[in-house]
N, C-alpha and C positions, 0 to 999 in steps of 0.2 A: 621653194619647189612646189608646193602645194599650191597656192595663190596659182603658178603658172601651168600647170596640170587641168585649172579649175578654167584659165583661159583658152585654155587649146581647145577646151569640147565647148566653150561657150562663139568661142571666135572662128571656129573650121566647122565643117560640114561631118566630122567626125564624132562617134558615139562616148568612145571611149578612148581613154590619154591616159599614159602613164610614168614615171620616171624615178630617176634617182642620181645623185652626188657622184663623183670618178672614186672609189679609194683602194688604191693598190692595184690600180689598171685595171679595175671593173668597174662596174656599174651596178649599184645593190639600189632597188627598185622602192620607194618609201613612199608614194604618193600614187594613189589612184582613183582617178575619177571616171564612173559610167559604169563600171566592170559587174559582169552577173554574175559571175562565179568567184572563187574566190584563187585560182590556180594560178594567178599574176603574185600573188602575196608572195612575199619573201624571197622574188627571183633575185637572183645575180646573175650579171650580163662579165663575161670575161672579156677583155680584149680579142679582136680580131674572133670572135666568136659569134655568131648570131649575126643578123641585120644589124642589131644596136653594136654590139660589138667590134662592126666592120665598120660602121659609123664613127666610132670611136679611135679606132684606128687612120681612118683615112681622114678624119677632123670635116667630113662632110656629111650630107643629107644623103640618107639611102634609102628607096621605096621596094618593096618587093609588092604586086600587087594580086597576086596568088600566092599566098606567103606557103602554102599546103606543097604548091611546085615550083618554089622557086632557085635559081641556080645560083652559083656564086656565090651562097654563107654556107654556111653550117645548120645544122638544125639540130644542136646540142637541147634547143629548149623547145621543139614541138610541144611538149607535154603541157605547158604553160599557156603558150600562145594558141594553139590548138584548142586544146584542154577551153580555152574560153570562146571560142568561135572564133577567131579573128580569121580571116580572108585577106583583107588588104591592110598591109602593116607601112608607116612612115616612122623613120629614126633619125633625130636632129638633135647632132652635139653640139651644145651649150660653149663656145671658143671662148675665155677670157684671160685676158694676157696673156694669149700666142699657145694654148694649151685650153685641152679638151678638159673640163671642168664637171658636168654631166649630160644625160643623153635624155632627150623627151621620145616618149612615142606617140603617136595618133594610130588609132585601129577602128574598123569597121567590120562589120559579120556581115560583111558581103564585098564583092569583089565592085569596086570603086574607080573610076578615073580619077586621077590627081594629078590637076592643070595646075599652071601659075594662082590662078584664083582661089584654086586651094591649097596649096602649098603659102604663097605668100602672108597671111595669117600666122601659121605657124612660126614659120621664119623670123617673121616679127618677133612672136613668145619668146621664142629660142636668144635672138638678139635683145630682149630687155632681160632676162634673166640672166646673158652676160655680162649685160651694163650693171646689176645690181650686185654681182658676186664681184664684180671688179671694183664697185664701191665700198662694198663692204670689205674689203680685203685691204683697199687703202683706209679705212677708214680704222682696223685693228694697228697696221705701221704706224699710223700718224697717233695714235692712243700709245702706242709704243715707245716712239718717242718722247713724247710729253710725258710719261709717267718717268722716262730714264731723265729728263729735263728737273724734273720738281723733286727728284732723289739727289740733284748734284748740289753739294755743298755750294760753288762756288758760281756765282754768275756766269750769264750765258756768253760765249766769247763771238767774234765780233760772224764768225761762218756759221757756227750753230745759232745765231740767231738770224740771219740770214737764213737758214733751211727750215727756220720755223715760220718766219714767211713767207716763204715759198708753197710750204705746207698749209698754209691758210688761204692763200691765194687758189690752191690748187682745188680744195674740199670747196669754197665757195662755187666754185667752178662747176664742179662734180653733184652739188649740194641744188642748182639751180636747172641741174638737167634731168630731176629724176621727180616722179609725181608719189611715192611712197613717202604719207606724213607722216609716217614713222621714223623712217627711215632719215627722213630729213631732220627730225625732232633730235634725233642721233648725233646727228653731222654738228648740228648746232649746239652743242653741249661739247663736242672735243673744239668746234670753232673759238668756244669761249675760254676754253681750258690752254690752248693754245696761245688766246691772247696774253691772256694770266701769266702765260709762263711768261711770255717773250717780256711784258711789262715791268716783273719782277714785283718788288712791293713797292712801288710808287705809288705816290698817291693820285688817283684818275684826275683830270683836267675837268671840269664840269665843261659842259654843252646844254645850249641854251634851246635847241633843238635836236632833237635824237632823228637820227638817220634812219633811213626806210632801210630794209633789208638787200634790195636791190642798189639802191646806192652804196652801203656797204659791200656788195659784189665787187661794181662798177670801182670802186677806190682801193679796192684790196688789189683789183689788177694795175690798176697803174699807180701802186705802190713798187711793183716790179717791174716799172717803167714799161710798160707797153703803151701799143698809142692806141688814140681810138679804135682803128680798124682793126688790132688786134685784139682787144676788147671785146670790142663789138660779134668777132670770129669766134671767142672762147665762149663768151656768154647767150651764144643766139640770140642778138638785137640788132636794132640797124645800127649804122655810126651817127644817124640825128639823134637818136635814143642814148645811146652812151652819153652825148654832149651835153645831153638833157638832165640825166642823172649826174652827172661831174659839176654842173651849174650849180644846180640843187643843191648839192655837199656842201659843196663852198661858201655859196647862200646860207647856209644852217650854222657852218663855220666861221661863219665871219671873214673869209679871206680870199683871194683874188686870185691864185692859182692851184694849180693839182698839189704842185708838193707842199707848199703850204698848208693845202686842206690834209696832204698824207702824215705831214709832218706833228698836225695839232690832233689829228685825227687817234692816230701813235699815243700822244699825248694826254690823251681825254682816253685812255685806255679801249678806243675803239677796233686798234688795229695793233696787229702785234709788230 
């Protein structure tokens, strides 16, 4: 939330940004950048309450642009928004899987037009900081998973390991569309724990060349039988690209087709 608060006033023509998390159908306020006073601290945004509020409610972008007269919210939080100057206020609920998640605001101490050209920046924030709570949020189930995996006495039966790679498939997925090394650093440690599980204690197959990161993407999807073009769909590349990276593997692997390289691949503990 802060990282995306710190892009909204770097990336919009707005002074000051500020937000917070949904819990219990509001919006309690933790991140503030630009702000000269301090009468933003500690807000909560209710449902259906305020601009953020209505935002929240109706799961879309709501602008008042004389926020002092504006019709159709409430103005439960004058004291707040006032209290710091704001004039022209923007509130953009954060959507992630099909639900309001948290709400950003942009403000300005003075009254503002907001076109596409400034709104669309925002929107963006708004859309990565969905993408990141929706990874993170798979990324706690699939650690869920794998921890109930490596608690079970009894090897993995033939559907739970199946859904373990599906789950690996999925996170590499997810893991090659996001630019937080953190983040990704993350992905890559339940990637590896997952494989573990699905492997069991085998003993790993040696490879005589280790796989790029991107080929291990590229082989983890058409481990789930997809074909190039849907490959190529989930991982944003072209289909000469995907063929290019599937060659490569194989080449490393010593072997002449997908399943073969998926097969040995599994077996040199590269894929779960």
């Amino acid at each position: 939330m802060s990282r995306a608060v710190h892009d909204l006033v770097r990336r919009t023509r707005f002074p000051v940004a500020f937000g917070g998390l949904v819990e219990d159908r509001s919006v309690r306020v933790t991140s503030i950048v630009g702000a000269r006073s301090r009468s933003i601290e500690g807000l909560v945004v209710q449902e259906q309450r305020g601009l953020g509020g209505r935002a929240l409610s109706e799961r879309r972008p709501r602008l008042a642009l004389d926020y002092r007269t504006a019709r159709g919210i409430t103005h439960d939080y004058d004291r707040a928004i006032l209290g710091e100057g704001i004039a022209t206020l923007f509130a953009v609920p954060i959507i992630s899987g099909g639900r309001a998640r948290a709400v950003v605001y942009c403000g300005s101490w003075s009254q503002s037009s907001v076109d596409d050209a400034v709104a669309q920046p925002a929107l963006r924030v708004a859309e990565d900081l969905g993408t990141e709570l929706r990874v993170r949020e798979e990324v706690a189930r699939r650690m869920s998973q794998v921890e109930s995996a490596t608690t079970e006495p009894r090897g993995l039966d033939a559907a739970l390991r199946e859904e373990v790679r599906e789950s690996y498939a999925e996170l590499r997925s997810i893991a090659a569309s996001i630019a937080d090394a953190d983040l990704r650093r993350r992905l890559t440690v339940v990637e590896d724990r997952l494989a573990a599980v699905a492997r069991g204690q085998r003993r790993p197959l040696a490879v005589d060349a280790p796989l790029s990161p991107r080929e291990l993407d590229v082989l983890a999807c058409a481990a789930l039988g997809s074909t190039n073009a849907e490959i190529a769909a989930d991982l944003a590349l072209r289909e000469t690209t995907v063929k290019s990276y599937l060659a490569a593997a194989m080449a490393k692997l010593d072997v002449s087709t997908r399943h073969a390289a998926v097969a040995k691949a599994r077996r040199a503990g590269l894929l779960p």
